[in-house]
C-alpha positions, 0 to 999 in steps of 0.5 A: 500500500502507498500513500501517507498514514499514522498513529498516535501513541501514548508510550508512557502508558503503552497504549493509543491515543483517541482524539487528537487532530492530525493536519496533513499539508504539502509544501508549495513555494515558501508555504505549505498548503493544507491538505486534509484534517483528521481525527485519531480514532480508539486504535490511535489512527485515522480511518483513512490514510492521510494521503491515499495512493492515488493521490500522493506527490513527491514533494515536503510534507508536514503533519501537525499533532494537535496534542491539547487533547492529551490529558498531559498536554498542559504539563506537556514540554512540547507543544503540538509537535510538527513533522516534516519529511520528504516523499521521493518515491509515490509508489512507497508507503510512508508511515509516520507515527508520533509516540507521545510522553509529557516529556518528550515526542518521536517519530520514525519511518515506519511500515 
């Protein structure tokens, strides 16, 4: 499968975290342009890609973890972290989750 996903974790309490709004944009000159906003379901992810196959670019993209939801996010030591990273090959699967603590945010390419 191609296209863009992701999911939210909570690896303080080892286990996914339900509404938190992920913003998908794509970079376009100086800006980066919108491209969907979604909602983490119970299992931590969306239930559609955040980019399906058919529709996926090269190009930069950013997802925005709207965290003010978590029930950390007030003692939270990063506020509503950003990912950016590069699509080269549309026919690939990218998959960037976020693994959330009140200290400390991560991500990586996943499968």
């Amino acid at each position: 499968m191609a296209g863009i996903t992701t999911h939210v974790l909570d690896t303080n309490l080892g286990r996914p975290i339900a509404g938190v709004r992920i913003d998908i944009s794509i970079r376009e000159g100086d800006t980066f342009k919108l491209l969907k906003s979604t909602t983490s379901n119970s299992d931590g992810r969306t239930d559609t890609p955040l980019v399906k196959p058919e529709d996926a670019r090269a190009g930069e993209y950013e997802i925005a973890f709207n965290i003010e939801s978590l029930p950390f996010a007030e003692a939270s030591f990063i506020d509503n972290p950003v990912v950016r990273f590069r699509v080269s090959d549309i026919k690939q699967h990218y998959h960037v989750p976020m693994l959330c603590t009140p200290g400390s945010f991560s991500t990586y390419r996943g499968s």
